[in-house]
KEGU-147827 format. One line per 10 residues: number of its first residue (from 1); their letters; for each residue y, x, z of N, C-alpha, C. Coordinates in steps of 0.2 Angstrom, whole numbers. Layout:
NUM = A = Y X Z Y X Z Y X Z  ...;
REM end
This chain:
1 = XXXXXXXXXX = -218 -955 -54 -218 -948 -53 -217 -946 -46  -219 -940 -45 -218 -936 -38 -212 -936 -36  -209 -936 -33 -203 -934 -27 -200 -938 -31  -197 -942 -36 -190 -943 -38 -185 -940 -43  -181 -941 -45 -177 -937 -49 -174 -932 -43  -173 -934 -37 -168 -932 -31 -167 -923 -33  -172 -920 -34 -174 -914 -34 -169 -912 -40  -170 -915 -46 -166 -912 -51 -159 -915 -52  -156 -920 -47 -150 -921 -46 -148 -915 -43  -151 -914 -37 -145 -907 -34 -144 -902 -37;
11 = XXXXXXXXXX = -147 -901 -45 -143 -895 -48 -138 -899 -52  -138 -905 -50 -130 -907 -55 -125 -905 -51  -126 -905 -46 -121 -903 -39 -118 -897 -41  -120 -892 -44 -117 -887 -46 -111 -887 -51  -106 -887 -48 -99 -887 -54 -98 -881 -54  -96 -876 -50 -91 -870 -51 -95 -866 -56  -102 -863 -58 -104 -862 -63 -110 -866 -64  -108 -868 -70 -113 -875 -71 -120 -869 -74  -125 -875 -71 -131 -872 -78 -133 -879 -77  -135 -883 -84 -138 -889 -85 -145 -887 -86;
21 = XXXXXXXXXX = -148 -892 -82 -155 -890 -84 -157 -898 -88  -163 -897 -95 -162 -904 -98 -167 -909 -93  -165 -915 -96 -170 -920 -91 -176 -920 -94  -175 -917 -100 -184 -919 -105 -188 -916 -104  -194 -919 -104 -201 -916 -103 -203 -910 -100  -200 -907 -96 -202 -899 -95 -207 -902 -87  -211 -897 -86 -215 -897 -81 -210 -895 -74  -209 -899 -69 -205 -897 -63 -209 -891 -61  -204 -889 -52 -206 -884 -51 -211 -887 -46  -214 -882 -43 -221 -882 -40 -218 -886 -33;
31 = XXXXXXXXXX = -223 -891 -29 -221 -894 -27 -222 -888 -17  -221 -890 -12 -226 -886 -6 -233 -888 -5  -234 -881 -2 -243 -880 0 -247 -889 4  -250 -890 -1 -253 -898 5 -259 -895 8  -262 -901 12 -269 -897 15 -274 -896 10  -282 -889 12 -284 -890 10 -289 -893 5  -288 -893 -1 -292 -899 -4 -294 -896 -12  -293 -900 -14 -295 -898 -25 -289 -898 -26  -287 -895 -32 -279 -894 -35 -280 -903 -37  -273 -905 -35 -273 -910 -37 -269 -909 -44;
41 = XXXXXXXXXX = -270 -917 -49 -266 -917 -53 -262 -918 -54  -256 -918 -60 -249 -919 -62 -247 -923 -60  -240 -925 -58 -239 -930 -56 -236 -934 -62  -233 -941 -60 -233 -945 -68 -226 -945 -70  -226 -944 -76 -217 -943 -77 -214 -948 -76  -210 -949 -73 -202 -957 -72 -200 -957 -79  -196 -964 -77 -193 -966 -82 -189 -961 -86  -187 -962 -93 -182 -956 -95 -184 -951 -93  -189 -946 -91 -190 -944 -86 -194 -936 -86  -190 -933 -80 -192 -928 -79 -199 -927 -77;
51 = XXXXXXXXXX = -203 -922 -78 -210 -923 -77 -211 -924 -69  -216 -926 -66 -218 -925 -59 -222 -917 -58  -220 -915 -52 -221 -909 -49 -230 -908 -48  -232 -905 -50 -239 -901 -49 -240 -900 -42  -246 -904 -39 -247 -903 -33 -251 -896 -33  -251 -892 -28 -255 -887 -26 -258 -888 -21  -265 -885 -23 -271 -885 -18 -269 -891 -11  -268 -897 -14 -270 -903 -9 -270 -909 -14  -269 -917 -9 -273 -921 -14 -266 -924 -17  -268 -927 -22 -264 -931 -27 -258 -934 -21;
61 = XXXXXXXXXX = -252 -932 -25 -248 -936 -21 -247 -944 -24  -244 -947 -21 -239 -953 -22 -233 -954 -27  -235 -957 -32 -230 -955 -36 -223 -957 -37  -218 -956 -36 -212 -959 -33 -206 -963 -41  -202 -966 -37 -199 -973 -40 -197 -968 -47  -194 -972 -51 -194 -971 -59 -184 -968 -58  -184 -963 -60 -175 -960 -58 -174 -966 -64  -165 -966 -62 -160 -969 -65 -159 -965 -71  -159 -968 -76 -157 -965 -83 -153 -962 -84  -156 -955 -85 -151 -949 -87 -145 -948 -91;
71 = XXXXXXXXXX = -148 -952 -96 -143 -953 -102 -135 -955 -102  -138 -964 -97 -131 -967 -95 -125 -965 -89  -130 -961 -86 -128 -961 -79 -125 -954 -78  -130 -948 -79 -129 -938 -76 -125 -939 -83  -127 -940 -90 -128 -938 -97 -118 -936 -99  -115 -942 -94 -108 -944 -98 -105 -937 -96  -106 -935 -88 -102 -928 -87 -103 -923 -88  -112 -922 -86 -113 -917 -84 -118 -913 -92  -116 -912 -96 -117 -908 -103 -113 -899 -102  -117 -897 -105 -113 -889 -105 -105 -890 -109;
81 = XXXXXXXXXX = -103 -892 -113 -99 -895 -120 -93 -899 -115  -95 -902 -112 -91 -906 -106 -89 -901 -101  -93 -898 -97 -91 -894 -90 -86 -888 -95  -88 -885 -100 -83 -880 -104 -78 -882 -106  -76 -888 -108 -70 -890 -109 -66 -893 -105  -67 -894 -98 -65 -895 -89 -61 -890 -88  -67 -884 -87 -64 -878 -85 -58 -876 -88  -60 -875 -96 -53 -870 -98 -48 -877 -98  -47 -881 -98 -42 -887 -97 -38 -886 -89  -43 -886 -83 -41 -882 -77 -38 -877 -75;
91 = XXXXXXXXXX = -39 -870 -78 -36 -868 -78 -29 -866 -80  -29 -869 -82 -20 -870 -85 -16 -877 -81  -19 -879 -76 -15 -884 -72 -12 -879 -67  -9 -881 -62 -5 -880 -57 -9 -879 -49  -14 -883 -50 -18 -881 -45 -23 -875 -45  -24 -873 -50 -31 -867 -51 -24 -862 -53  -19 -860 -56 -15 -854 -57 -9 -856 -51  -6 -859 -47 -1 -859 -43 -5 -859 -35  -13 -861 -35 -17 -858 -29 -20 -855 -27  -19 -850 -20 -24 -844 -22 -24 -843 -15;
101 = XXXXXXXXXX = -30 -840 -15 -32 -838 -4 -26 -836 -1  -22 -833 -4 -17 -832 1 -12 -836 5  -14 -844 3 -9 -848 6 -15 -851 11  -18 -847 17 -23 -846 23 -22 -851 30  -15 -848 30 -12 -851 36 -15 -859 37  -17 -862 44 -20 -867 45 -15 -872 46  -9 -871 43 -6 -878 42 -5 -879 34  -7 -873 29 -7 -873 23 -11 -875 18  -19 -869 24 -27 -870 22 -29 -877 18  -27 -885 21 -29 -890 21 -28 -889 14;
111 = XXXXXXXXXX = -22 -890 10 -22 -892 5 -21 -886 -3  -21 -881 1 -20 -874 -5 -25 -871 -5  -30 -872 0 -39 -870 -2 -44 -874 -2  -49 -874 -5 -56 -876 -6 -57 -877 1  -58 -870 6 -63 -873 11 -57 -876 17  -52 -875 17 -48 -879 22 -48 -889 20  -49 -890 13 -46 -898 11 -55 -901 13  -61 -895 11 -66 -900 14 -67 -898 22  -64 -893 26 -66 -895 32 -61 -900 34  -56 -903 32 -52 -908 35 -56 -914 33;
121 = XXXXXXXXXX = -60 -914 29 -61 -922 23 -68 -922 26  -69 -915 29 -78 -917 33 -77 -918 41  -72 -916 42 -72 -919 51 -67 -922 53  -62 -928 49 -58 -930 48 -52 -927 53  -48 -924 49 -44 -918 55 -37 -919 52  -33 -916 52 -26 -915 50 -24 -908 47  -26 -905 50 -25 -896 51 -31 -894 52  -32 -888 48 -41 -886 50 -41 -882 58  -44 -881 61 -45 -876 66 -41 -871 67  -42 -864 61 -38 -859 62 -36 -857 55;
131 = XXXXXXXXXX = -34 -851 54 -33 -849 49 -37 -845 43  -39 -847 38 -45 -845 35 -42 -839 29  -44 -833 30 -42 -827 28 -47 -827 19  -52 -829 22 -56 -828 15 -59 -834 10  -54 -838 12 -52 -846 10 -53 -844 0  -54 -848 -3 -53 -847 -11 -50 -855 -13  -47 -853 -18 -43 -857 -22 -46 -863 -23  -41 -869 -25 -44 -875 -25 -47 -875 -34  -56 -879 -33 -62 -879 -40 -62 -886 -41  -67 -884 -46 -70 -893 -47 -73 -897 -41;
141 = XXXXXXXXXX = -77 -893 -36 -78 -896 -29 -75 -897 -25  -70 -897 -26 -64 -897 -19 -62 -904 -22  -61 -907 -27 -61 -915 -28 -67 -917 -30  -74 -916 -30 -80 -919 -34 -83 -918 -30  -86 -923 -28 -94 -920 -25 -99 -930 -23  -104 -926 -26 -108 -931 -26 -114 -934 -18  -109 -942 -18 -114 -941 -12 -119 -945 -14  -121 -946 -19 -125 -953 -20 -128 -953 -26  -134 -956 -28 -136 -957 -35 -134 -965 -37  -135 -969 -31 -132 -975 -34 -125 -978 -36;
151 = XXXXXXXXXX = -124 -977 -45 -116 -978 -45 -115 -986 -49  -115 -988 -43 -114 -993 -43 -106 -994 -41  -103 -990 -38 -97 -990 -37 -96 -979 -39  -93 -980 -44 -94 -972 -49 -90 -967 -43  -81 -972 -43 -77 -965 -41 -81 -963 -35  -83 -969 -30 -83 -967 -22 -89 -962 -21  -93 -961 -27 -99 -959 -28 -97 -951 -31  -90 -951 -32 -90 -942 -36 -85 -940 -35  -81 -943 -33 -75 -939 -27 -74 -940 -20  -73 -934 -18 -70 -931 -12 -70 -936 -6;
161 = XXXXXXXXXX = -65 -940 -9 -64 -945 -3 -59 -953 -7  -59 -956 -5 -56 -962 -10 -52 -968 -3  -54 -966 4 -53 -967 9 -44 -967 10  -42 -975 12 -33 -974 13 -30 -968 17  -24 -966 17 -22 -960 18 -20 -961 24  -19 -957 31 -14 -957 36 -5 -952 34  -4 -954 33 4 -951 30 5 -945 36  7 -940 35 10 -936 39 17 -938 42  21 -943 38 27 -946 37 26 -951 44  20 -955 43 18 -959 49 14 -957 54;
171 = XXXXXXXXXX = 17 -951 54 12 -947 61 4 -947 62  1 -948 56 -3 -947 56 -8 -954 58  -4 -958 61 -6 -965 64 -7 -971 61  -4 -971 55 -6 -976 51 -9 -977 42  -14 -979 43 -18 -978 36 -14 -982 30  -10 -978 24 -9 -982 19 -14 -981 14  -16 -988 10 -20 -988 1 -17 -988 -2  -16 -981 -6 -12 -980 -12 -18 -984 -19  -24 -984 -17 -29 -986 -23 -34 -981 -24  -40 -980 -24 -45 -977 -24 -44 -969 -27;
181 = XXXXXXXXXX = -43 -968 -32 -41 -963 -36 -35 -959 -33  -29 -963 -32 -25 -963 -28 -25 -959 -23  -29 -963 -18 -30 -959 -12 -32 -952 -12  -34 -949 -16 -38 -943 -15 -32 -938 -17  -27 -940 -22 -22 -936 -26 -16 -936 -19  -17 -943 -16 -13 -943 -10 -14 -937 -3  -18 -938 -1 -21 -935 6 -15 -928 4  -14 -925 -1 -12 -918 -2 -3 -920 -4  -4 -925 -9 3 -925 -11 8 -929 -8  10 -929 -1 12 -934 2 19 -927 6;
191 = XXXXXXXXXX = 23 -930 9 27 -927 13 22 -923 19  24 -917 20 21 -913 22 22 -913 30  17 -910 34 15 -912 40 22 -908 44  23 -906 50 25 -902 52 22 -895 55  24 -888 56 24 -883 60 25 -881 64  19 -882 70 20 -879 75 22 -871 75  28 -870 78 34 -864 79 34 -864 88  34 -858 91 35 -854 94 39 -850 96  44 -853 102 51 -849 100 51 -844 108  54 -838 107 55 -834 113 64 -831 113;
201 = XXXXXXXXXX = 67 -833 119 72 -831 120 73 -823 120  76 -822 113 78 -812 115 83 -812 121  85 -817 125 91 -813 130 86 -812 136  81 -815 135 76 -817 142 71 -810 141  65 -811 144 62 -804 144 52 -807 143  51 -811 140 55 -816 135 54 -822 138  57 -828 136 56 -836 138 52 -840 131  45 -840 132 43 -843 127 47 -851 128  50 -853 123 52 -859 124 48 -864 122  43 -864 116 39 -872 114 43 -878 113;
211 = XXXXXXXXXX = 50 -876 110 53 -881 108 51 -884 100  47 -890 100 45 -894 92 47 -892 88  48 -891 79 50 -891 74 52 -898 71  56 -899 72 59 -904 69 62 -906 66  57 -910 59 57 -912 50 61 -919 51  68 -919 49 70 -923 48 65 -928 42  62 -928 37 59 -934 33 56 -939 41  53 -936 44 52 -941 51 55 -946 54  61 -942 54 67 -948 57 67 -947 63  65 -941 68 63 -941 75 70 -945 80;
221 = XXXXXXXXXX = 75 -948 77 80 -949 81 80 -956 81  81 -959 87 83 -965 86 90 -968 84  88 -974 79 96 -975 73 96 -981 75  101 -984 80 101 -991 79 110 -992 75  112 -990 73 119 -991 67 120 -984 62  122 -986 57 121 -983 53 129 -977 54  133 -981 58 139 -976 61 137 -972 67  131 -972 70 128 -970 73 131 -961 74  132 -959 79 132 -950 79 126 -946 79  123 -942 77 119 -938 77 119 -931 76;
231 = XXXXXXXXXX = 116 -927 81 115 -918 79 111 -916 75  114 -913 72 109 -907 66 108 -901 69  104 -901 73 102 -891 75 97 -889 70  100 -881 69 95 -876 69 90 -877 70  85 -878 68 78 -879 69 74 -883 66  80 -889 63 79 -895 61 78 -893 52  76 -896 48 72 -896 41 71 -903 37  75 -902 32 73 -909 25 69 -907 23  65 -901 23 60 -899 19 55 -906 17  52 -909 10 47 -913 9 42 -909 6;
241 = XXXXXXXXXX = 43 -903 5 38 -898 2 38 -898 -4  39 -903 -8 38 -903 -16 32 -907 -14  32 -914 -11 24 -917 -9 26 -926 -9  33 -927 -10 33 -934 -8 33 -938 -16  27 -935 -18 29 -939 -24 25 -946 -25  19 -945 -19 17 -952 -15 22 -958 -13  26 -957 -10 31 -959 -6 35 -962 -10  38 -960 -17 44 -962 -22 39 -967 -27  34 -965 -29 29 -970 -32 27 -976 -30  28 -976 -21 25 -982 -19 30 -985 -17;
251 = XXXXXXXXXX = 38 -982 -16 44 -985 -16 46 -985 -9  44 -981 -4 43 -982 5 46 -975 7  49 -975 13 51 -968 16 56 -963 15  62 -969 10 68 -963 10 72 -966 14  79 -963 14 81 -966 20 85 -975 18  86 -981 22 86 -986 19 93 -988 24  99 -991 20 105 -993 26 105 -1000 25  107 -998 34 106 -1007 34 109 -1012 30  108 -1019 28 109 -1023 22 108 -1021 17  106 -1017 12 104 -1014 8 96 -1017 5;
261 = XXXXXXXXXX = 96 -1020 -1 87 -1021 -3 87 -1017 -9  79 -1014 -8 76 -1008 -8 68 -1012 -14  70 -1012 -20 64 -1014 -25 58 -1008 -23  55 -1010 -22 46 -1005 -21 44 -1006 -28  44 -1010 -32 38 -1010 -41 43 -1006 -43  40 -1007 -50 42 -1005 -56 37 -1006 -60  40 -1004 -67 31 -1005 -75 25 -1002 -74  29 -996 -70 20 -993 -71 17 -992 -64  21 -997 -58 16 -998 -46 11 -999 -49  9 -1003 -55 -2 -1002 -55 -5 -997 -57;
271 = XXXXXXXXXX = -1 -991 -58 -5 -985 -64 -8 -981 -57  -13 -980 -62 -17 -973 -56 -13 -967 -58  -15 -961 -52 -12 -954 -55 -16 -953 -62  -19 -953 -63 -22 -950 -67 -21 -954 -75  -20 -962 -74 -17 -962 -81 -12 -959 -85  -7 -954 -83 -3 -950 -85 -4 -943 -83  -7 -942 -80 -9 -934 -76 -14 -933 -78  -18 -937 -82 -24 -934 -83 -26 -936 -91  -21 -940 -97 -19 -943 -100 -24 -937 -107  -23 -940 -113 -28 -937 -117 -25 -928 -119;
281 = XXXXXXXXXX = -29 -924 -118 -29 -920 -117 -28 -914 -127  -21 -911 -125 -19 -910 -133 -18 -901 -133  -25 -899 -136 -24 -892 -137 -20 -886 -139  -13 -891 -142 -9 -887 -145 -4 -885 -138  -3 -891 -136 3 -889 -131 1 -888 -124  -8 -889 -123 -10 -887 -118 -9 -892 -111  -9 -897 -113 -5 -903 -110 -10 -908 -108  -13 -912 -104 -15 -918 -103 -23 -918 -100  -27 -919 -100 -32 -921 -97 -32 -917 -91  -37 -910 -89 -40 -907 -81 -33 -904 -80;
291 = XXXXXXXXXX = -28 -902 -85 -24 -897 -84 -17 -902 -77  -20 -909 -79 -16 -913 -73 -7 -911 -76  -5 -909 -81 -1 -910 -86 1 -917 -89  6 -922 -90 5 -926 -92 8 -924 -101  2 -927 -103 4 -926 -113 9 -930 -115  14 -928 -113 20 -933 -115 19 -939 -121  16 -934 -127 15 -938 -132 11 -944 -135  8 -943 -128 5 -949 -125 9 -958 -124  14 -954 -119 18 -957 -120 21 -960 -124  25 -957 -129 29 -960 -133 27 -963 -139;
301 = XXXXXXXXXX = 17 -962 -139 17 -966 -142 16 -973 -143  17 -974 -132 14 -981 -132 23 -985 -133  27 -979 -131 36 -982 -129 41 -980 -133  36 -978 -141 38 -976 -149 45 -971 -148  48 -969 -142 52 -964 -141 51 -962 -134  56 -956 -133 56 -952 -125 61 -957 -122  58 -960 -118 60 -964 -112 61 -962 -104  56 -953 -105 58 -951 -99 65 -947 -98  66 -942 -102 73 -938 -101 78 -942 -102  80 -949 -104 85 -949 -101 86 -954 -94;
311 = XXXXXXXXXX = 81 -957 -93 80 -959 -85 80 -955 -80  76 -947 -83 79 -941 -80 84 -938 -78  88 -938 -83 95 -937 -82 101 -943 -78  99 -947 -79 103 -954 -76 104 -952 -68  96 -950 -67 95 -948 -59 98 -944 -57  96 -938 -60 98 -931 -61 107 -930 -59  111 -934 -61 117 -937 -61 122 -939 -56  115 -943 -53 116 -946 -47 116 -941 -41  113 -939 -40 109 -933 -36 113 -926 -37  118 -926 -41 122 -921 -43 130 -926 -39;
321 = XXXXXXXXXX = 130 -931 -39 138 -935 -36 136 -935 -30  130 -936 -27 130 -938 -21 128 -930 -15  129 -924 -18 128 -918 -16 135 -916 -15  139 -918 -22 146 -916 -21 151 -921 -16  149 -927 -15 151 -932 -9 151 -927 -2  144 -925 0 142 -922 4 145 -916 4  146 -912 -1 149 -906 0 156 -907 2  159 -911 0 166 -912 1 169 -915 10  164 -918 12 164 -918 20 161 -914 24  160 -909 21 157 -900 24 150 -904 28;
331 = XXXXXXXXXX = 145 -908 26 140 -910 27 133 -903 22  136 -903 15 132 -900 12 137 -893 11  134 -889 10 136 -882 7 135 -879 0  139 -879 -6 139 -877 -12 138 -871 -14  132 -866 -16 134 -859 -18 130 -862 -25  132 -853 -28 132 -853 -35 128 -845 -37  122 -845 -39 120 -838 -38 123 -833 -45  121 -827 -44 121 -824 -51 120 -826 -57  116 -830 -57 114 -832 -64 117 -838 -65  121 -842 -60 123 -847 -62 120 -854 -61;
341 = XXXXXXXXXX = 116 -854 -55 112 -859 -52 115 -861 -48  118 -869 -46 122 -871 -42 115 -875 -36  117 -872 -31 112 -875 -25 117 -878 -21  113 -882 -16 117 -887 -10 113 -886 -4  115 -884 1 109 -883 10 115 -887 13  111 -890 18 114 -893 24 116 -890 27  121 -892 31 126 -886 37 124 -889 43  122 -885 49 120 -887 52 125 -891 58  127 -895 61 130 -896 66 132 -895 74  126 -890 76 124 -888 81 120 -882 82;
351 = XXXXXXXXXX = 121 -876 87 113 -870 86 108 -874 88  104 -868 90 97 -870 93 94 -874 99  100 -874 101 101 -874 110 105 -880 109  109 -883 107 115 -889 104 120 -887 106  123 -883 105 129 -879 106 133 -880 99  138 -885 98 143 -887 93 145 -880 91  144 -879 84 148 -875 79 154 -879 79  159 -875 82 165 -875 77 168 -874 71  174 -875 69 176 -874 61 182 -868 62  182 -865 68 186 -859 69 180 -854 70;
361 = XXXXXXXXXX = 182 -846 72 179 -844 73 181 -841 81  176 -837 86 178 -839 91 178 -833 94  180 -827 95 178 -820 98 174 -820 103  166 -816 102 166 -816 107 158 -823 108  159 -827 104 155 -833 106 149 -834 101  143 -831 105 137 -832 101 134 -836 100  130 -840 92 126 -846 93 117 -843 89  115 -848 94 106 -848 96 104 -848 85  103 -843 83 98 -848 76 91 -843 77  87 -845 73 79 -844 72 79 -839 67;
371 = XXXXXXXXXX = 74 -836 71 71 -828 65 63 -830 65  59 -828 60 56 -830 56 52 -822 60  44 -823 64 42 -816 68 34 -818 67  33 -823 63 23 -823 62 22 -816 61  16 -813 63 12 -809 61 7 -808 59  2 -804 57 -3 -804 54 -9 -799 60  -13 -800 62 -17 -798 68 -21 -791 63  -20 -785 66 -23 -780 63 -32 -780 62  -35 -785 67 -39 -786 72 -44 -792 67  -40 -796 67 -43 -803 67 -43 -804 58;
381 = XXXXXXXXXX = -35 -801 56 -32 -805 50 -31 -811 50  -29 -814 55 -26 -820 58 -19 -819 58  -14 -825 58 -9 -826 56 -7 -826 65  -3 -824 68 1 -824 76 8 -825 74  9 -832 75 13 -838 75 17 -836 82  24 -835 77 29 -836 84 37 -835 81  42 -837 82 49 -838 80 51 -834 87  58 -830 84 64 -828 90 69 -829 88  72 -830 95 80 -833 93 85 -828 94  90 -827 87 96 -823 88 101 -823 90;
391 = XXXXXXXXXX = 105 -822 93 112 -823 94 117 -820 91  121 -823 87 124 -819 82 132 -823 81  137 -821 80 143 -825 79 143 -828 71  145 -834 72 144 -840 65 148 -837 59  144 -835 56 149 -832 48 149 -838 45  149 -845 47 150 -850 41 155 -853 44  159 -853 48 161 -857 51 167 -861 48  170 -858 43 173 -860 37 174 -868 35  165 -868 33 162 -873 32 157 -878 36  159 -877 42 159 -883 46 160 -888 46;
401 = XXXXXXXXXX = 155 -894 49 160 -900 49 164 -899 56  163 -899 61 166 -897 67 164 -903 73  157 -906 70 158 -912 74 150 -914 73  147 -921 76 143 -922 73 141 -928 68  136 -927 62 137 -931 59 135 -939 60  137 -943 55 135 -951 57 128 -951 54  126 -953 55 119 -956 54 119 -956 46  122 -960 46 123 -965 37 122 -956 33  128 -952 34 126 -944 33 121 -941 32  117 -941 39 111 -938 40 109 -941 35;
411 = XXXXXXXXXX = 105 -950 34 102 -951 29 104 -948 20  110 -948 19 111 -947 15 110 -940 11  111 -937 17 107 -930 15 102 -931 14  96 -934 20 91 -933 18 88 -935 11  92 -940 9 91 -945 2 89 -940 -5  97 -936 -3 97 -930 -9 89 -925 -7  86 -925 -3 80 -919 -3 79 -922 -5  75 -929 -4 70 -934 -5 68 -933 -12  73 -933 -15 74 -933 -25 72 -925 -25  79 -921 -24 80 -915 -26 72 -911 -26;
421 = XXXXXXXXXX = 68 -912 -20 59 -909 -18 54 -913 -22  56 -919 -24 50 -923 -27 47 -920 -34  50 -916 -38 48 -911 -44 51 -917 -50  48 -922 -51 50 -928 -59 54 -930 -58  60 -928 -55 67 -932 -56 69 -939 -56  64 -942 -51 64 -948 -52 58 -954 -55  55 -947 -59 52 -951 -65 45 -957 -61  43 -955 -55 36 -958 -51 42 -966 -50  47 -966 -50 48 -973 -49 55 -973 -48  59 -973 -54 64 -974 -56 67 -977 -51;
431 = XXXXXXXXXX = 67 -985 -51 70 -992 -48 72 -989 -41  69 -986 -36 68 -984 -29 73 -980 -30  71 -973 -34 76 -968 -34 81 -968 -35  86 -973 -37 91 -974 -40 97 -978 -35  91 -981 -31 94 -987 -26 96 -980 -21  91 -978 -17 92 -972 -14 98 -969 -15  101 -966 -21 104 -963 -23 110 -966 -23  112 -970 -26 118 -976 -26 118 -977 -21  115 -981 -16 117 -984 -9 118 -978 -6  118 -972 -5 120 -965 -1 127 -965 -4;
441 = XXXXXXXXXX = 127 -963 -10 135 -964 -12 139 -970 -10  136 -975 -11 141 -982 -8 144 -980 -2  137 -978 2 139 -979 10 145 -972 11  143 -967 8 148 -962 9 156 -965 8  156 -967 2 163 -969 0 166 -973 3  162 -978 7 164 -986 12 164 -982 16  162 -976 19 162 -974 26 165 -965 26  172 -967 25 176 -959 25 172 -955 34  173 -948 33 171 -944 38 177 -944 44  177 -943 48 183 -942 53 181 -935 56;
REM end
């Protein structure tokens, strides 16, 4: 046949509103003007095949190779019956109703829109350019796109990208293989990069300072003893975003004390994301295949009972002793809101500046913290990125530690994010999390505060 199937591949490319066109017999569309000559004839249909294109007014073209069979190959996905039961499956995941253009901002863009996660996946970036104001939510193309007719290797041929991940965690510097499929659920769900912040001294007129953001999950400090001292300033962040559920699955990157061993497997270190996240799909509870929901009852019917809630709670448990260790050495802070939700935040051990909070309070004696000053560009609709620092006398000062903390602390707080941000309680890999959490508690207890 003429041209190939190539022509009627590219309307397979269309996911966000599909329209199938069939492969059977219909007449293509008109091919371009050739030179001069006698209408030529039809061209020959290919295999399984769509007809070849009608040459116009030139001579007979060259009939081209026989397409790859429709049936085995386009037929499994791409049906109208198939792309409608995707989409409303989609829509009730956490990606299509918890994402939406307004998370623009160009440290956000990458993984909360469409067009920021393909310009990072197209120019191998970390962070897009700038901030994209009219960015849309993440579709079926933000993970699917076809570069190739030969599936000879399917996934690398229909997703996004299947390439080892550079971890935010490791600066970006080192590529880890979570697994083809993997990879791609990775690049986004990993410990989140840090933000670039902007700080200007209110006493000055102003001193832009340019001082870093600095994400403890990094570990920016050098730890050569776990009694080691270290400062907690103002500025500083456990935040893992609700993203390190890479990190707990593959059993790497929480904090680890020295002589301590640390199991990386468990039953399920071979599963892809998607044998449980994408597991068979159950109408009633709205659960399991695009919705990236795991159908529990999926589950239980291979482990004839729930085996996650109480692994859940085991953890859960944990992560509730080792908050209250931490509260009790004025490392953690315990409120309890209106409704009766007990939270834990870190106390810092120093301002902005590294000026030691005391545990008195002091007339007269103001400490540096960060006020939160982005704007939004009347002009541009650009985001104008900038922090300033207040000076204000310490109303916690109650709850000080008075000093700064040891290392082993530090870690140990950071232990508690690690779990507390990861969303399944443990559930991506029990064995790790649990070590995590007991070796924080051990250390705490083996190592009273002074």
């Amino acid at each position: 046949m003429k041209k190939s199937l190539f022509a009627i591949g590219i309307g397979f490319l269309l996911v966000g509103s599909i329209i199938f066109t069939s492969c059977e017999g219909k007449e293509g569309p008109m091919g371009p003007a050739g030179p001069t000559g006698n209408n030529g004839a039809p061209g020959t249909n290919g295999t399984n095949g769509s007809n070849g294109v009608n040459g116009i007014n030139g001579v007979n073209g060259t009939n081209g190779l026989d397409g790859k069979d429709a049936n085995s190959s386009c037929l499994v996905c791409h049906t109208v019956a198939n792309f409608d039961a995707k989409i409303v499956e989609y829509q009730l995941s956490k990606h299509y109703m918890g994402n939406t253009s307004s998370r623009f901002t160009k440290f956000c863009a990458t993984c909360h829109t469409h067009e920021g996660f393909q310009e990072t996946q197209g120019n191998g970036s970390f962070v897009v350019r700038n901030d994209m104001p009219n960015a849309t939510r993440i579709n079926c193309k933000t993970c699917h796109a076809h570069t190739g007719f030969d599936f000879s290797d399917t996934l690398a041929q229909i997703l996004t990208t299947v390439s080892p991940v550079y971890l935010n965690y490791n600066k970006n510097l080192t590529a880890t293989d979570f697994g083809k499929i993997n990879n791609l659920c990775v690049t986004c769900h990993q410990i989140r990069g840090y933000t670039s912040l902007v700080y200007s001294d209110t006493t000055l007129t102003p001193d832009v300072i340019n001082k870093p953001f600095d994400q403890l999950p990094y570990f920016p400090f050098v730890n050569t003893d776990d009694n080691a001292p270290v400062s907690y300033l103002v500025g500083r962040s456990f935040s893992v975003h609700d993203g390190n559920q890479s990190n707990l699955f593959k059993g790497i990157n929480g904090y680890e004390y020295a002589g301590k061993t640390y199991t990386r497997t468990w039953t399920h270190s071979d599963a892809s994301c998607t044998d449980c996240h994408m597991n068979e799909f159950n109408a009633t509870t709205g659960k399991g295949g695009h919705t990236l929901w795991v159908n529990e009852e999926e589950c239980t019917a291979c482990h004839k009972s729930d085996k996650i809630t109480p692994v859940q709670n085991l953890i859960d448990g944990k992560r509730i002793e080792l908050a209250e260790l931490l509260t009790a050495r004025k490392v953690f802070r315990k409120t309890t809101n209106s409704s009766g939700v007990v939270s834990y935040s870190a106390m810092n051990t120093h301002d902005f500046n590294g000026k030691l909070y005391p545990t008195t309070q002091t007339p007269g004696d103001l400490f540096a913290t960060s006020t939160g000053n982005n704007t939004v560009s009347p002009t541009t609709g650009l985001v104008v990125y900038g922090n300033m620092l207040k000076y204000d006398k310490d109303a916690n000062y109650q709850y000080r530690i008075g000093r700064q903390w040891k290392y082993g602390e530090l870690g140990a707080a950071y232990n508690y994010a690690y779990i507390n941000s990861e969303l399944s309680l443990g559930a991506h890999n029990p064995t790790y999390a649990l070590q995590l959490l007991q070796n924080s508690i051990d250390w705490l207890n083996a190592n009273p505060g002074k």
